[in-house]
RODRENRO-802443 format. One record per residue (C-alpha): residue in one letter; chain; x, y, z. Coordinates in pm, whole numbers. Example, Ala and Ser with C-alpha at 12.3 -4.5 7.8 and 13.67 -1.06 7.14 Angstrom:
REM RODRENRO-802443
aa A, ch A, xx 1230, yy -450, zz 780
aa S, ch A, xx 1367, yy -106, zz 714
END
This chain:
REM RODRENRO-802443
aa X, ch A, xx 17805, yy 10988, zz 5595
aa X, ch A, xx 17908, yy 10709, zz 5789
aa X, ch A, xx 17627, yy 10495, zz 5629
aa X, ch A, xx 17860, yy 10531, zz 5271
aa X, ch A, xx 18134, yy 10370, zz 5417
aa X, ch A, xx 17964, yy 10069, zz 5405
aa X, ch A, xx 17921, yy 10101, zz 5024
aa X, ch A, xx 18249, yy 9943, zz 4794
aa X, ch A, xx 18217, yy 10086, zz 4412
aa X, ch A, xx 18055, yy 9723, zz 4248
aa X, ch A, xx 17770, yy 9874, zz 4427
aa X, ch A, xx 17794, yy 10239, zz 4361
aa X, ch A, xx 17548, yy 10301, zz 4040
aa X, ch A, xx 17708, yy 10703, zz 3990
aa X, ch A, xx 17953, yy 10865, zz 4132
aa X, ch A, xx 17958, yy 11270, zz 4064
aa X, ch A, xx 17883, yy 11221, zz 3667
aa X, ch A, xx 17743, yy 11504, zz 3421
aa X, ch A, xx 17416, yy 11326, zz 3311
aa X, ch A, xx 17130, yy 11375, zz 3176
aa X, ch A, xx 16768, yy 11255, zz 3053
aa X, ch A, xx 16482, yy 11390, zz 2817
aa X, ch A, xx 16152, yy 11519, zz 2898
aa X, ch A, xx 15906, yy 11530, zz 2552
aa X, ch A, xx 16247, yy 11569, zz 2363
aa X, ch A, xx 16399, yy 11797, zz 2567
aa X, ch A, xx 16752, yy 11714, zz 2736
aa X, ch A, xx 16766, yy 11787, zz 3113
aa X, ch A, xx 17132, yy 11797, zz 3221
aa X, ch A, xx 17204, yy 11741, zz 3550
aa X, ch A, xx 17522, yy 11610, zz 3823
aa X, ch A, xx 17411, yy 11337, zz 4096
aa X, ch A, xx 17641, yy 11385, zz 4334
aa X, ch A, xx 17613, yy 10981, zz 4429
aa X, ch A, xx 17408, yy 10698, zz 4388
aa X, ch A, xx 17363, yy 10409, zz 4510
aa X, ch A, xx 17144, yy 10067, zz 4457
aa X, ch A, xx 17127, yy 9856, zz 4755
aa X, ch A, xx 16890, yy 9583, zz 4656
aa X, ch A, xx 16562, yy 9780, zz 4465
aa X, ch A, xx 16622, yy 10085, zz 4680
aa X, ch A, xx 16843, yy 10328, zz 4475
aa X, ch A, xx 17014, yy 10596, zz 4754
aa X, ch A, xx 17072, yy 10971, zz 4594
aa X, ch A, xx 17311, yy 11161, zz 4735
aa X, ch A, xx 17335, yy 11532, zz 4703
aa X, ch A, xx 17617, yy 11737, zz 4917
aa X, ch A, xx 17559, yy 12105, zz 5004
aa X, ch A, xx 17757, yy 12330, zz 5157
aa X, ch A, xx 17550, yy 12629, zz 5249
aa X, ch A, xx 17434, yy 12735, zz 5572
aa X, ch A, xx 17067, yy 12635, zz 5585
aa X, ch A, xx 16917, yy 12256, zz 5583
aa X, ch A, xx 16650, yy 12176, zz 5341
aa X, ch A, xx 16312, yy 12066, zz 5481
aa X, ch A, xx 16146, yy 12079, zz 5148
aa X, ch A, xx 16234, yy 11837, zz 4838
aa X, ch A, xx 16387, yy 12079, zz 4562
aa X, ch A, xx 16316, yy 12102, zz 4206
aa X, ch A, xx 16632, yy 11969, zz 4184
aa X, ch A, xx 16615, yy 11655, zz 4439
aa X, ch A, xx 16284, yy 11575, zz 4219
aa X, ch A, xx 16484, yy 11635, zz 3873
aa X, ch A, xx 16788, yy 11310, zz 4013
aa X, ch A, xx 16449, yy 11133, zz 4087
aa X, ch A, xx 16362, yy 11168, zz 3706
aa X, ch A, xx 16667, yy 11088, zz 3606
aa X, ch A, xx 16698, yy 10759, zz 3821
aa X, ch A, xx 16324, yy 10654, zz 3715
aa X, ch A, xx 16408, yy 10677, zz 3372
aa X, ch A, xx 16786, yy 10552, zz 3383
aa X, ch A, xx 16754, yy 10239, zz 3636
aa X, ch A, xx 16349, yy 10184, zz 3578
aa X, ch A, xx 16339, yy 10210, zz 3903
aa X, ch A, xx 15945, yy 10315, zz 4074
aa X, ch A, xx 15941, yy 10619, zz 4297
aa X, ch A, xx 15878, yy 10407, zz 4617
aa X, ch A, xx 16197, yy 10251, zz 4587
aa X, ch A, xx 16428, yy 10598, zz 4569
aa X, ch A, xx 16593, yy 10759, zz 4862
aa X, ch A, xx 16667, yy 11147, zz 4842
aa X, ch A, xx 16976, yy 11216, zz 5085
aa X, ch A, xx 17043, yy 11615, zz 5106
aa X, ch A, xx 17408, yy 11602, zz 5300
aa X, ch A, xx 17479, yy 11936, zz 5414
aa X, ch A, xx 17901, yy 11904, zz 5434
aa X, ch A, xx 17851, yy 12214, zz 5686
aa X, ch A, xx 17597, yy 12116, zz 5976
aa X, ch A, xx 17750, yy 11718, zz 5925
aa X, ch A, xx 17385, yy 11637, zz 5888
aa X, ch A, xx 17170, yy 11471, zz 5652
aa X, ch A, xx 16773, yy 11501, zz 5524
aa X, ch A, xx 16617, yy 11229, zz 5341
aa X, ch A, xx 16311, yy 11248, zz 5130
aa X, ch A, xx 16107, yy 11031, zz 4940
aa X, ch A, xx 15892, yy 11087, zz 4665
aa X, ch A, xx 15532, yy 10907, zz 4534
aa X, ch A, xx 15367, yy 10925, zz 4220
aa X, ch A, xx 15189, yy 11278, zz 4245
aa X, ch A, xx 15498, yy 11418, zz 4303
aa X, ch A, xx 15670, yy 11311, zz 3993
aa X, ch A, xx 15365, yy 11436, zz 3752
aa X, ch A, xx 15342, yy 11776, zz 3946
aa X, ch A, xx 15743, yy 11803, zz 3885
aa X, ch A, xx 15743, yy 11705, zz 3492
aa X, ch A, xx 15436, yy 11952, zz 3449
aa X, ch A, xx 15667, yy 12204, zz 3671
aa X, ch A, xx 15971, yy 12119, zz 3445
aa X, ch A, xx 15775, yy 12092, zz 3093
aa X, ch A, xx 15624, yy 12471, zz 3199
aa X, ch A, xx 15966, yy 12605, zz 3244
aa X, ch A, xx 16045, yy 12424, zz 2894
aa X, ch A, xx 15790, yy 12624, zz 2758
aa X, ch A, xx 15851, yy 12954, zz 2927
aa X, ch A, xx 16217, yy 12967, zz 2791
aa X, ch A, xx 16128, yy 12816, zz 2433
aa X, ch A, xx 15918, yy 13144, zz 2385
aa X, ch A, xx 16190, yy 13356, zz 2373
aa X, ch A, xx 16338, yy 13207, zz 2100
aa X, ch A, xx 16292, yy 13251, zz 1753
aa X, ch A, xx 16346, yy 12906, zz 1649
aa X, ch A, xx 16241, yy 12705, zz 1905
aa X, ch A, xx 16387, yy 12381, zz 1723
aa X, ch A, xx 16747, yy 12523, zz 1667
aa X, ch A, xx 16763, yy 12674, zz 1992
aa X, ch A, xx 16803, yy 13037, zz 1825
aa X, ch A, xx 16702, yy 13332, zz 2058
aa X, ch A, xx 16497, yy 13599, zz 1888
aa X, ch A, xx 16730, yy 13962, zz 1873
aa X, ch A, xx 16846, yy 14080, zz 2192
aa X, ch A, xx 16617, yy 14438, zz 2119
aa X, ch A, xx 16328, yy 14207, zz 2224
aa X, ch A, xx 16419, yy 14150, zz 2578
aa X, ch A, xx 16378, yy 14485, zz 2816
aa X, ch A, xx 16677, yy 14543, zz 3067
aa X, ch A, xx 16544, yy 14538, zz 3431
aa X, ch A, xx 16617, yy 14900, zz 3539
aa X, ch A, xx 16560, yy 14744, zz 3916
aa X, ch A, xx 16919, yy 14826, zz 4049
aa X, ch A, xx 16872, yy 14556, zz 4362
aa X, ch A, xx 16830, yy 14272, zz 4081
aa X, ch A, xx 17040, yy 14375, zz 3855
aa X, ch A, xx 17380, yy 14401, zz 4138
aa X, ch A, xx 17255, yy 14011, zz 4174
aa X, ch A, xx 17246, yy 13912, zz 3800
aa X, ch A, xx 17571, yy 13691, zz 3682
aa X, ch A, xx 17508, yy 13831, zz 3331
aa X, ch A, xx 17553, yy 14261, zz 3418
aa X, ch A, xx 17838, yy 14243, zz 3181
aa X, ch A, xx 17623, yy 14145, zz 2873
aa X, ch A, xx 17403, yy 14416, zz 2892
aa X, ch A, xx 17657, yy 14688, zz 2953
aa X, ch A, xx 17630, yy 14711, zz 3353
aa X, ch A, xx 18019, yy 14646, zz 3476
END
């Protein structure tokens, strides 16, 4: 973290913002926790808490990379993916190329389509009627699920 310090806010291109950018006309909403341009290299900065260290870069790391390519037309060489985990005082930067960003919009256009099919109207974002979707009798999931009290479980 001590590498921030060196930063003043001229310099600072986001600071904790709700954001977001489109993919084929679909808004992707998302909260950079910092960024950064130092020259053409644009630093993101994501703070975690938990107790485990990334080693991969998330769907979510590649999703601010999206977001900075299309905001601050900036190329994927010149990005800088900082996972700070607040925890372990420790920090794991990635970068990302090219392949990376086509294999993470097909990911992300996918999921797009997965969710758009159980809607009615796709276009007004109107679910189809809540008899269509089967509860997941699975009582291990279910004690996991943040939505138990929609379907009667609490």
């Amino acid at each position: 973290m001590a590498f921030l310090d060196t930063f003043c806010p001229p310099r600072f291109c986001q600071l904790f913002f709700l954001l977001n950018f489109h993919l084929d006309n679909t808004r992707i909403n998302l909260a950079i926790a910092c960024a950064i341009k130092e020259g053409d290299e644009v630093y993101l900065y994501d703070w975690k808490t938990g107790k485990s260290l990334s080693e991969d870069l998330s769907i979510q790391l590649c999703c601010y990379a999206l977001y900075a390519m299309e905001k601050w037309r900036v190329n994927p060489e010149s990005l800088q993916i900082i996972e700070f985990n607040l925890s372990f005082d420790k920090s794991n930067w990635f970068s990302i190329t090219h392949g990376e960003v086509e294999d993470i919009k097909g990911y992300v256009k996918g999921s797009i389509k997965d969710m758009q099919s159980l809607l009615k109207d796709a276009e007004n974002n109107i679910p189809m009627e809540e008899g269509k979707f089967d509860k997941l009798e699975d009582e291990r999931v279910s004690l996991r699920c943040n939505f138990r009290k929609a379907c009667g479980r609490i």
